[in-house]
PDB file of N, H, CA, C and O in Angstrom:
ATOM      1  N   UNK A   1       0.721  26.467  57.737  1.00  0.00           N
ATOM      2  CA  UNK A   1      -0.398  26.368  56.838  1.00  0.00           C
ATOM      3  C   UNK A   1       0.063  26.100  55.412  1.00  0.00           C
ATOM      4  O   UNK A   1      -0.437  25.144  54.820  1.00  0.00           O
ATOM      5  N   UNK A   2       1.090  26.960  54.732  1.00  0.00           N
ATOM      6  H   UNK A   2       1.497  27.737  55.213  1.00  0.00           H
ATOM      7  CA  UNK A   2       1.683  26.382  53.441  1.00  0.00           C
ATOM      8  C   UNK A   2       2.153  24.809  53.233  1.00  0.00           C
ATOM      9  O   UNK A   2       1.928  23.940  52.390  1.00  0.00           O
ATOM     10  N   UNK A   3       2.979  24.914  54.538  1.00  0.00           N
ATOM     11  H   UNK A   3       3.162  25.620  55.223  1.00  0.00           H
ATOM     12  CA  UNK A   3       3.270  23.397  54.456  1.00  0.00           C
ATOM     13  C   UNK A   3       1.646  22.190  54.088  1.00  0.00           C
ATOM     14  O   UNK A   3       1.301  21.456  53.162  1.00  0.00           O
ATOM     15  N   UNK A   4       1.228  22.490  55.078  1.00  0.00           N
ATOM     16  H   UNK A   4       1.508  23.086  55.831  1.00  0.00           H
ATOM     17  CA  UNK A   4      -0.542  21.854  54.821  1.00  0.00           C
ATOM     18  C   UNK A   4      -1.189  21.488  53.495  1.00  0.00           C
ATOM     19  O   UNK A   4      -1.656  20.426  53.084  1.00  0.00           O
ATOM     20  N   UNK A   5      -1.060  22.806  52.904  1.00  0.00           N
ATOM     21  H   UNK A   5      -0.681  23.669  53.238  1.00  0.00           H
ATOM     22  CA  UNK A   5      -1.639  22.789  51.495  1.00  0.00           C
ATOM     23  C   UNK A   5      -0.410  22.569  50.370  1.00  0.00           C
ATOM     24  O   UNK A   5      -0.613  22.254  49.197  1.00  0.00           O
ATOM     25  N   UNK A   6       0.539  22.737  50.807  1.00  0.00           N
ATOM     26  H   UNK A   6       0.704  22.993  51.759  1.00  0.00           H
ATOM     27  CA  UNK A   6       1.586  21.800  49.944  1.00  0.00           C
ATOM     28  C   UNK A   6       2.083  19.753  49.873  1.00  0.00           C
ATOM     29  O   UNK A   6       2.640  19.045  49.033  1.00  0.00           O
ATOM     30  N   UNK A   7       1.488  19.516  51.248  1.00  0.00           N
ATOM     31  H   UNK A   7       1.036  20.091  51.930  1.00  0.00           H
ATOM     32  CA  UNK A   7       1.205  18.548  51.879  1.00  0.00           C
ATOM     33  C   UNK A   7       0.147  17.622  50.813  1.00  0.00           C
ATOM     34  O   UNK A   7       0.341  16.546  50.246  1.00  0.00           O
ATOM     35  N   UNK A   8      -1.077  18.575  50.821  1.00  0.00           N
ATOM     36  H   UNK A   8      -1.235  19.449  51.281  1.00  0.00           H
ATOM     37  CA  UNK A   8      -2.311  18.108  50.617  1.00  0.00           C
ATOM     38  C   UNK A   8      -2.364  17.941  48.397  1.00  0.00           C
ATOM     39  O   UNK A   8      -2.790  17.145  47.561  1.00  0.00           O
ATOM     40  N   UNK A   9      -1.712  19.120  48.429  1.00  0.00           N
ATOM     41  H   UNK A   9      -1.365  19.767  49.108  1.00  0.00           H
ATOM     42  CA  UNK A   9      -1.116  18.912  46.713  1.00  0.00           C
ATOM     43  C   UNK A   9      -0.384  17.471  46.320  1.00  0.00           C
ATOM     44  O   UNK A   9      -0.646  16.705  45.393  1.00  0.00           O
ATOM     45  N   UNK A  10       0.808  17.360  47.546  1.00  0.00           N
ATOM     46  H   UNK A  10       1.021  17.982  48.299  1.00  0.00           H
ATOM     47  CA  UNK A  10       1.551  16.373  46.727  1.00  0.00           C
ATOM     48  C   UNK A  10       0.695  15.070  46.996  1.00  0.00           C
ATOM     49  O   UNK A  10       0.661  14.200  46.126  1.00  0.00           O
ATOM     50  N   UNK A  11       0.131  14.946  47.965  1.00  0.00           N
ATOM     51  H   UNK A  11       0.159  15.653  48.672  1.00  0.00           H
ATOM     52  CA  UNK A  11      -0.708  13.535  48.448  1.00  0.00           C
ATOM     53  C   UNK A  11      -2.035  13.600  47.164  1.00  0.00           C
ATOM     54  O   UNK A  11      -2.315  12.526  46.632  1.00  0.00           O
ATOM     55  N   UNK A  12      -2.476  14.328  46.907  1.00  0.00           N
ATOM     56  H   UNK A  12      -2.249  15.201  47.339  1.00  0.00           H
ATOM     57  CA  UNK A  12      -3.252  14.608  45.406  1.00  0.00           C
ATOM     58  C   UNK A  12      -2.845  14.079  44.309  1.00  0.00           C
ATOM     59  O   UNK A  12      -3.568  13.478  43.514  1.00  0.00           O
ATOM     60  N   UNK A  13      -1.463  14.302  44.179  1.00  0.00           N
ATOM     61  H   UNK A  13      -0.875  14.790  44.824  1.00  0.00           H
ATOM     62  CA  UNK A  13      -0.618  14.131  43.042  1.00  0.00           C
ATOM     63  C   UNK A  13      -0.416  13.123  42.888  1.00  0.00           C
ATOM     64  O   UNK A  13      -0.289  12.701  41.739  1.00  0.00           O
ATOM     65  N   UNK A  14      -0.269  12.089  44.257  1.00  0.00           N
ATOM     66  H   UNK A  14      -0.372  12.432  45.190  1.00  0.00           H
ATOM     67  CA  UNK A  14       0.535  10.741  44.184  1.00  0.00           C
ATOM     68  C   UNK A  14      -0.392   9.699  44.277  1.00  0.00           C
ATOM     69  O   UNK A  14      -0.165   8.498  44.419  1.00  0.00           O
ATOM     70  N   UNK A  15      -1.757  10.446  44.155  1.00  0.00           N
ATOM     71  H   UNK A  15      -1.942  11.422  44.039  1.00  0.00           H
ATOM     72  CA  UNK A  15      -2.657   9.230  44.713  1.00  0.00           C
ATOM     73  C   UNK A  15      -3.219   8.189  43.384  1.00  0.00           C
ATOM     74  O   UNK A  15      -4.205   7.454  43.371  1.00  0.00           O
ATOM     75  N   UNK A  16      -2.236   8.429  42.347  1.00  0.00           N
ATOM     76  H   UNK A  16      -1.434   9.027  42.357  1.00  0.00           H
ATOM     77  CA  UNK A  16      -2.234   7.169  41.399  1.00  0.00           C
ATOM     78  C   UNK A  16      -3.702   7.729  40.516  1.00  0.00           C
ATOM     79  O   UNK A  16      -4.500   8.665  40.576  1.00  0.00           O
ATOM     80  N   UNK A  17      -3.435   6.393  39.619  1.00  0.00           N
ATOM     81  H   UNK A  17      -2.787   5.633  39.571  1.00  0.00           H
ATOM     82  CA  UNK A  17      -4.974   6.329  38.589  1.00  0.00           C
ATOM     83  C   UNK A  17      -6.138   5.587  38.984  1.00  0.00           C
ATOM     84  O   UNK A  17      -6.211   4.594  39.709  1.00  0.00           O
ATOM     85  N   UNK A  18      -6.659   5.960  38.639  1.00  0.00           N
ATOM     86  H   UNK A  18      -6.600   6.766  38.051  1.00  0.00           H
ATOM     87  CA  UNK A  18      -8.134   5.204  38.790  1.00  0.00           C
ATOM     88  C   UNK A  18      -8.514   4.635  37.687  1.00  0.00           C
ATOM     89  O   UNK A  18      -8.705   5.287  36.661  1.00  0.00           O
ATOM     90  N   UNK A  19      -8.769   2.553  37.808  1.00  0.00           N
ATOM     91  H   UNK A  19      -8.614   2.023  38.641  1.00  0.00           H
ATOM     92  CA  UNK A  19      -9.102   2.135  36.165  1.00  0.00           C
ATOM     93  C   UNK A  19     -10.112   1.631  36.564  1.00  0.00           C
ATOM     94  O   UNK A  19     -10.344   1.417  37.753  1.00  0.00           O
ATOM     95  N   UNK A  20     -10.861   1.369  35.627  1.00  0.00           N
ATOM     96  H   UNK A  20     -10.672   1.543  34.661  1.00  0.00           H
ATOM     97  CA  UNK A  20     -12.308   0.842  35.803  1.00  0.00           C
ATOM     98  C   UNK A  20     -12.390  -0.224  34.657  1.00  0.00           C
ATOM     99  O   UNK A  20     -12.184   0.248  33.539  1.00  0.00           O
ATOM    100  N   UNK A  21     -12.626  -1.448  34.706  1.00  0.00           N
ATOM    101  H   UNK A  21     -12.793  -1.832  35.614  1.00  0.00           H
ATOM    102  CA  UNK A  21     -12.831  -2.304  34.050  1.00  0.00           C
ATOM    103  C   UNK A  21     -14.086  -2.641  34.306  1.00  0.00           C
ATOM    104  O   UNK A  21     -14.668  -2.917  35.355  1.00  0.00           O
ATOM    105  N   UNK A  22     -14.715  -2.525  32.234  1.00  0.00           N
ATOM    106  H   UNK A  22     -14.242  -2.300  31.382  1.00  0.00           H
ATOM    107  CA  UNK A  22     -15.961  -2.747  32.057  1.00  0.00           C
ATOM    108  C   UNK A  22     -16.068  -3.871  31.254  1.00  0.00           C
ATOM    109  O   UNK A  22     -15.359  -3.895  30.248  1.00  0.00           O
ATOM    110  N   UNK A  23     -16.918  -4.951  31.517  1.00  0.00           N
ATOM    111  H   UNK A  23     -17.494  -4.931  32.334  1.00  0.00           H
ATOM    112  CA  UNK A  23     -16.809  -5.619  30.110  1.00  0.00           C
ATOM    113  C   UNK A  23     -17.787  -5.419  29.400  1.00  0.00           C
ATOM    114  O   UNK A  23     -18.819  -4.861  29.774  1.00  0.00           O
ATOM    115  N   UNK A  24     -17.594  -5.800  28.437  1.00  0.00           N
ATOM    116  H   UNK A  24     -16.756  -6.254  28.134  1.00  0.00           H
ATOM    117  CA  UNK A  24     -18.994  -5.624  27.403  1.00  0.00           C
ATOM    118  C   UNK A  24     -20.363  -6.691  27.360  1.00  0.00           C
ATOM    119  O   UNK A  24     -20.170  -7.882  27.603  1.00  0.00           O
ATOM    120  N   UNK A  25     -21.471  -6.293  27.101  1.00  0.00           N
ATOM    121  H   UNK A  25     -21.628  -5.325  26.903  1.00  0.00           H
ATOM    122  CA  UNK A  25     -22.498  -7.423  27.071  1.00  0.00           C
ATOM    123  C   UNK A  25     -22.841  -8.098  25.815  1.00  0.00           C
ATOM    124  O   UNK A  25     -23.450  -9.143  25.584  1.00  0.00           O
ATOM    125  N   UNK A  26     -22.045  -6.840  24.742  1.00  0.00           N
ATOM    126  H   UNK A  26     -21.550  -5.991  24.930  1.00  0.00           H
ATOM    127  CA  UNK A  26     -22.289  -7.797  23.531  1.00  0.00           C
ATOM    128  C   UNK A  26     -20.905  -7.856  22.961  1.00  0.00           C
ATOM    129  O   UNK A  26     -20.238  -6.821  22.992  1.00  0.00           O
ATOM    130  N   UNK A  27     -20.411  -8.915  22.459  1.00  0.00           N
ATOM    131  H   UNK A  27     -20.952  -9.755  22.434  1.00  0.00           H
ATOM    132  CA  UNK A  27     -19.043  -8.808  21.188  1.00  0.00           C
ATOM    133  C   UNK A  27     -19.001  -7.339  20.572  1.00  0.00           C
ATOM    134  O   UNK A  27     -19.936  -6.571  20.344  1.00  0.00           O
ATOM    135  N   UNK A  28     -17.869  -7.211  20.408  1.00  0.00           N
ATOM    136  H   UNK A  28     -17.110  -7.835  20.593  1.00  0.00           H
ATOM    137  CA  UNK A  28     -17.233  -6.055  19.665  1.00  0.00           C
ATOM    138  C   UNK A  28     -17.524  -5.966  18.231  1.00  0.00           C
ATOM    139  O   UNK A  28     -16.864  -6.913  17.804  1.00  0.00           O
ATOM    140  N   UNK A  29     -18.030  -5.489  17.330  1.00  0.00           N
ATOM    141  H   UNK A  29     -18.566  -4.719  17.677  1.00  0.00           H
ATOM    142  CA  UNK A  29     -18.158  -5.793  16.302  1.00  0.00           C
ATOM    143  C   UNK A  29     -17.592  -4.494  15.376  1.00  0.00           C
ATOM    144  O   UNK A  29     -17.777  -3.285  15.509  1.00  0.00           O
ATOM    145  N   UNK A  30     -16.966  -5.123  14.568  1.00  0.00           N
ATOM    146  H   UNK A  30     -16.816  -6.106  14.460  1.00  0.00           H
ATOM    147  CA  UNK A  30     -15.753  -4.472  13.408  1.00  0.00           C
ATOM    148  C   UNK A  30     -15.700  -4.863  11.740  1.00  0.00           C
ATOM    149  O   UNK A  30     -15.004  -5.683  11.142  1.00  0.00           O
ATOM    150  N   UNK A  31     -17.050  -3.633  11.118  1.00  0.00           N
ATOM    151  H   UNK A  31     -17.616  -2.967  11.603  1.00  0.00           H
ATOM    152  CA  UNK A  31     -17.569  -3.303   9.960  1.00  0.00           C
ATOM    153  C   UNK A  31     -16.302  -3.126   9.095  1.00  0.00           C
ATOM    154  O   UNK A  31     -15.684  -2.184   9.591  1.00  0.00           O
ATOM    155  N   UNK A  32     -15.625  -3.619   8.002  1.00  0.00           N
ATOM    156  H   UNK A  32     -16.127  -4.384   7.599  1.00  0.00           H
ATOM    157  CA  UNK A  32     -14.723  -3.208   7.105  1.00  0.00           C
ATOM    158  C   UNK A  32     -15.401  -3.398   5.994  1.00  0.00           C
ATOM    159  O   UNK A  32     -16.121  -4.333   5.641  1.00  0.00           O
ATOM    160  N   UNK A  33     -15.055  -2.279   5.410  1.00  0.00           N
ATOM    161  H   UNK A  33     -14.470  -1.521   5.697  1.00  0.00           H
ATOM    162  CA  UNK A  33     -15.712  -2.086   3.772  1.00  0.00           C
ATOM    163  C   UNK A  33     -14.832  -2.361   2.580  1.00  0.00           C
ATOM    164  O   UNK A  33     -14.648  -1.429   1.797  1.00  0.00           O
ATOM    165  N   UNK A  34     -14.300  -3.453   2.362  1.00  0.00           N
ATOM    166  H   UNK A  34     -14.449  -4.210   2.998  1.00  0.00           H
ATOM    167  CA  UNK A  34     -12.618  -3.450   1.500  1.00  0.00           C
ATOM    168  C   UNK A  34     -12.781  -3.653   0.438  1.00  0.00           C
ATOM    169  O   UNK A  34     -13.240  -4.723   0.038  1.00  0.00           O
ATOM    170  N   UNK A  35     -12.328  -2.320  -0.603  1.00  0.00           N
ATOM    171  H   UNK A  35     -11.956  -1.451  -0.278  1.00  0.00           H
ATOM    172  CA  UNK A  35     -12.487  -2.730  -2.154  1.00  0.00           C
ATOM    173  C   UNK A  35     -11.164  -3.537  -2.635  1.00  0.00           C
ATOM    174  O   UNK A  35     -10.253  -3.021  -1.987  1.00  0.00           O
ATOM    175  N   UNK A  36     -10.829  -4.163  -3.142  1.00  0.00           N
ATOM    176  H   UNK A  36     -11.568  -4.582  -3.668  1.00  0.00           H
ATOM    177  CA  UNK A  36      -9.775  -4.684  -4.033  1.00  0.00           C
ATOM    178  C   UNK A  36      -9.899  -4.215  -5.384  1.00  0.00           C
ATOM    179  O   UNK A  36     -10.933  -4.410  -6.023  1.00  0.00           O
ATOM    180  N   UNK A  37      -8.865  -3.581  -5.879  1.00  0.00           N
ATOM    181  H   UNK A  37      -8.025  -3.422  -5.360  1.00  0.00           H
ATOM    182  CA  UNK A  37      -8.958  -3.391  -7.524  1.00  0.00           C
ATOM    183  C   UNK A  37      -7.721  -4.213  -8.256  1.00  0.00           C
ATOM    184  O   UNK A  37      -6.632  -4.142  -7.687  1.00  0.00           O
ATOM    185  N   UNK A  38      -7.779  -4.751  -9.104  1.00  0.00           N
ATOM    186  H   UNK A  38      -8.664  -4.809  -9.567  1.00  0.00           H
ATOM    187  CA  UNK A  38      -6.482  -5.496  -9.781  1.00  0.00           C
ATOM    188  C   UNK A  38      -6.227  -4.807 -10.940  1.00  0.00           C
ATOM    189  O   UNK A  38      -6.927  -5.047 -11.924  1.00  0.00           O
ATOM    190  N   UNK A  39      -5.367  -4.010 -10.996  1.00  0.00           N
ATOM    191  H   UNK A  39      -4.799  -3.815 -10.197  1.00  0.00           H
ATOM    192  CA  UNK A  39      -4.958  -4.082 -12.597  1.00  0.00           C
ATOM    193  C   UNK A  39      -4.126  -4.572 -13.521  1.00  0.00           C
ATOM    194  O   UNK A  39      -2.957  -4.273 -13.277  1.00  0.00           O
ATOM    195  N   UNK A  40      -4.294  -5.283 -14.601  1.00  0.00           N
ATOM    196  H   UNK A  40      -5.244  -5.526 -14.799  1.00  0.00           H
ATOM    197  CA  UNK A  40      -3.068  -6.092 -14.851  1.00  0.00           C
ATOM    198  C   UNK A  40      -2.899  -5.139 -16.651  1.00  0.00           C
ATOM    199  O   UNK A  40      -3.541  -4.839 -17.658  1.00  0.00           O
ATOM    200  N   UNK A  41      -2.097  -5.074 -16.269  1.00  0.00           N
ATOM    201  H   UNK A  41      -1.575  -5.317 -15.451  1.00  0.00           H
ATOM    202  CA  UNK A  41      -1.131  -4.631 -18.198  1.00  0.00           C
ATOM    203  C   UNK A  41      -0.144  -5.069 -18.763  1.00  0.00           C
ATOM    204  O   UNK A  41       1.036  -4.968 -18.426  1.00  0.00           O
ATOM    205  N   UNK A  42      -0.787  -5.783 -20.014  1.00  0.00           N
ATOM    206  H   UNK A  42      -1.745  -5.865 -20.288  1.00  0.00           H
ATOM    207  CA  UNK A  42       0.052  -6.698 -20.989  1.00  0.00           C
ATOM    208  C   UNK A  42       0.726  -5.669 -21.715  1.00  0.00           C
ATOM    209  O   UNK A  42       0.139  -4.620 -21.978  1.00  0.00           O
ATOM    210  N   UNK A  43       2.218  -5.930 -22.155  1.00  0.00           N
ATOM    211  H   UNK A  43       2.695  -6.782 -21.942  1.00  0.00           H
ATOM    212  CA  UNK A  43       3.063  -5.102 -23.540  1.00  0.00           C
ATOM    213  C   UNK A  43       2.866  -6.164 -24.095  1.00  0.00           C
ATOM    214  O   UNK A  43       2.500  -7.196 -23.534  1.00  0.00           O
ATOM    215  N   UNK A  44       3.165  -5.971 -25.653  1.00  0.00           N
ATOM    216  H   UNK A  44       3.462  -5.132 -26.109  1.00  0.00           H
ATOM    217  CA  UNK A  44       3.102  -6.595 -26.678  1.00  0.00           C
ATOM    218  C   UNK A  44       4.329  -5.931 -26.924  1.00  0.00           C
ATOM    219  O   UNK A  44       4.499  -4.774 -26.539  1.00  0.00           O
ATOM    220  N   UNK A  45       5.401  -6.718 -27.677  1.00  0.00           N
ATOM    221  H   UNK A  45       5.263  -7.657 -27.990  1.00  0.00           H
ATOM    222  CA  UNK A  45       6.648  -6.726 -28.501  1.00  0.00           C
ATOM    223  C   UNK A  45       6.010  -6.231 -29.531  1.00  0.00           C
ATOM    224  O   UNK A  45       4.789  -6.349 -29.624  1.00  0.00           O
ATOM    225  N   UNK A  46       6.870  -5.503 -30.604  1.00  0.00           N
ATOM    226  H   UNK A  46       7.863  -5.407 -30.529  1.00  0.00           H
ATOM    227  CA  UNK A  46       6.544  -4.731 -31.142  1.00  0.00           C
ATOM    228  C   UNK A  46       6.700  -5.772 -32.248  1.00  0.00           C
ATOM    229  O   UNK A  46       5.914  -5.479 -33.149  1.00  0.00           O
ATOM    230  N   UNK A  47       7.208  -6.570 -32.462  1.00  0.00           N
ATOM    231  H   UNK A  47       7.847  -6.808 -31.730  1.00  0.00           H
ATOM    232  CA  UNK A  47       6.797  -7.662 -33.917  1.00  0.00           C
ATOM    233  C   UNK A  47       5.515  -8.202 -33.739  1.00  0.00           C
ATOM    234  O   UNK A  47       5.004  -8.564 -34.799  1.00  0.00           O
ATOM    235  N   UNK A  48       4.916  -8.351 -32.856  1.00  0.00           N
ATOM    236  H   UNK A  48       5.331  -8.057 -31.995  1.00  0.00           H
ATOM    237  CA  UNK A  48       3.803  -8.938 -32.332  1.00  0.00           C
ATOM    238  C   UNK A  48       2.229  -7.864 -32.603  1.00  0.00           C
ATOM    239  O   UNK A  48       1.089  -8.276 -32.820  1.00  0.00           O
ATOM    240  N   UNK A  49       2.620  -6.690 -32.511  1.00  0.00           N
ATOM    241  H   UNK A  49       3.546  -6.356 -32.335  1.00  0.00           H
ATOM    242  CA  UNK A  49       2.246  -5.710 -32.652  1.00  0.00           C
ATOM    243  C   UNK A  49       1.834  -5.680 -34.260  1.00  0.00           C
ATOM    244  O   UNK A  49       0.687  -5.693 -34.706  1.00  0.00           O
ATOM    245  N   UNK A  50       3.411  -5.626 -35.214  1.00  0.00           N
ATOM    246  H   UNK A  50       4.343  -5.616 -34.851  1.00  0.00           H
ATOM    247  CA  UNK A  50       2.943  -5.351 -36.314  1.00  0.00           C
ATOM    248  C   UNK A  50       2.215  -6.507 -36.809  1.00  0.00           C
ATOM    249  O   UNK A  50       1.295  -6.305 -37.602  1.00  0.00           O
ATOM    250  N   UNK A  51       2.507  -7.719 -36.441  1.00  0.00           N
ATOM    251  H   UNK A  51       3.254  -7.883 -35.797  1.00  0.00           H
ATOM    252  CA  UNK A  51       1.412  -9.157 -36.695  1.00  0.00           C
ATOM    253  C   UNK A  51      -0.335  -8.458 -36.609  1.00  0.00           C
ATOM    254  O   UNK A  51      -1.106  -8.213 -37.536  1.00  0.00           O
ATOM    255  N   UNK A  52      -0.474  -8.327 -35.469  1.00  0.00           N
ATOM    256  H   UNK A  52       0.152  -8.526 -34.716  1.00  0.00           H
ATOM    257  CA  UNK A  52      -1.894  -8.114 -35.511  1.00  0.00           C
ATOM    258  C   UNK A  52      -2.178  -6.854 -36.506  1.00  0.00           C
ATOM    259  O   UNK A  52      -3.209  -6.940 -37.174  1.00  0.00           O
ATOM    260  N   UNK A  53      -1.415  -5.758 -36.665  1.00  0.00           N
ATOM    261  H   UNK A  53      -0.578  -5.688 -36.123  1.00  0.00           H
ATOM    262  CA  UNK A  53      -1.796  -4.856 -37.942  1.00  0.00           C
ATOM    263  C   UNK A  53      -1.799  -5.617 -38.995  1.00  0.00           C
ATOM    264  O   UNK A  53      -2.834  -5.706 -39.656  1.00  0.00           O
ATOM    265  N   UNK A  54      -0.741  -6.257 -39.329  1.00  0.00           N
ATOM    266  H   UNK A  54       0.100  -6.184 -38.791  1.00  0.00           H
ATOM    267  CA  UNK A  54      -1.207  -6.853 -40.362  1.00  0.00           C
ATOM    268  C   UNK A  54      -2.387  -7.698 -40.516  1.00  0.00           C
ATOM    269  O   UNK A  54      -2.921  -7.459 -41.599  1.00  0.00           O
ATOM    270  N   UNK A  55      -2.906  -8.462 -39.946  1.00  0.00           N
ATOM    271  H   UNK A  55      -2.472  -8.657 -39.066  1.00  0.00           H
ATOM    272  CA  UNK A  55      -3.429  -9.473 -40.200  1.00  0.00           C
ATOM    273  C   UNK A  55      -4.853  -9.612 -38.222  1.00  0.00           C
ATOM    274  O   UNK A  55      -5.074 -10.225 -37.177  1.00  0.00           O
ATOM    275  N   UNK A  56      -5.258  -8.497 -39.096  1.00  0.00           N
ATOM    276  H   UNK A  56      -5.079  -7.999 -39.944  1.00  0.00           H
ATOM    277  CA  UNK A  56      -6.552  -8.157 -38.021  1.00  0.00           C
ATOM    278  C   UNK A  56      -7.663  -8.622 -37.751  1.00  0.00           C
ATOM    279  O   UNK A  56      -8.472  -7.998 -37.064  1.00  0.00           O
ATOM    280  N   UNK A  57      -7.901  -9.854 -38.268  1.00  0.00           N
ATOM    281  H   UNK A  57      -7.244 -10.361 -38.826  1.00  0.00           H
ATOM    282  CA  UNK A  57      -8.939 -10.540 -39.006  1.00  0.00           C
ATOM    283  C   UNK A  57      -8.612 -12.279 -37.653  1.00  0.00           C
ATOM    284  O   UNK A  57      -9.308 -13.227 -37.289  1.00  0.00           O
ATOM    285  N   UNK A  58      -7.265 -11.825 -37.393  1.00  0.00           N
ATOM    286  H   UNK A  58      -6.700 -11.054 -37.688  1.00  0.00           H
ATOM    287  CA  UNK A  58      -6.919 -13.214 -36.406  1.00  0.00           C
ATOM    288  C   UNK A  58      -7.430 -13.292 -35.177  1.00  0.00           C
ATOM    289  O   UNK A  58      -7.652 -14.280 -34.478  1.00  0.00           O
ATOM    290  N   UNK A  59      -7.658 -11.720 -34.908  1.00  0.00           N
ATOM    291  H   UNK A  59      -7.478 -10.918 -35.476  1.00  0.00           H
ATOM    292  CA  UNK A  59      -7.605 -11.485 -33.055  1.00  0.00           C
ATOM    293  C   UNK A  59      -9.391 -10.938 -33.660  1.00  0.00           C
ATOM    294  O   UNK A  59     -10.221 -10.534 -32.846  1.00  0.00           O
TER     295      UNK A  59
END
């Protein structure tokens, strides 16, 4: 009888997967919400710098 139900375990065990292939009736559809931010930062040289202090009236 052990043998039986040790029998009946491993034949359980081995009896693989079960897949089921479904297809779909409508396309898949894939919502992305994507922000982009750019930031860009200019230096100014510091002679360039004192140009516009001086002379503020240019920019």
């Amino acid at each position: 009888m052990r043998i039986a139900i040790l029998a009946l375990a491993l034949a359980g065990a081995l009896a693989g997967c079960v897949t089921i292939n479904a297809t779909p009736d409508k396309p898949i559809d894939i919502n992305l919400n994507v922000n982009i931010r750019q930031e860009i930062v200019v230096s100014l040289r510091e002679d360039a710098r004192e140009l516009i202090r001086e002379n503020p009236d240019l920019f």
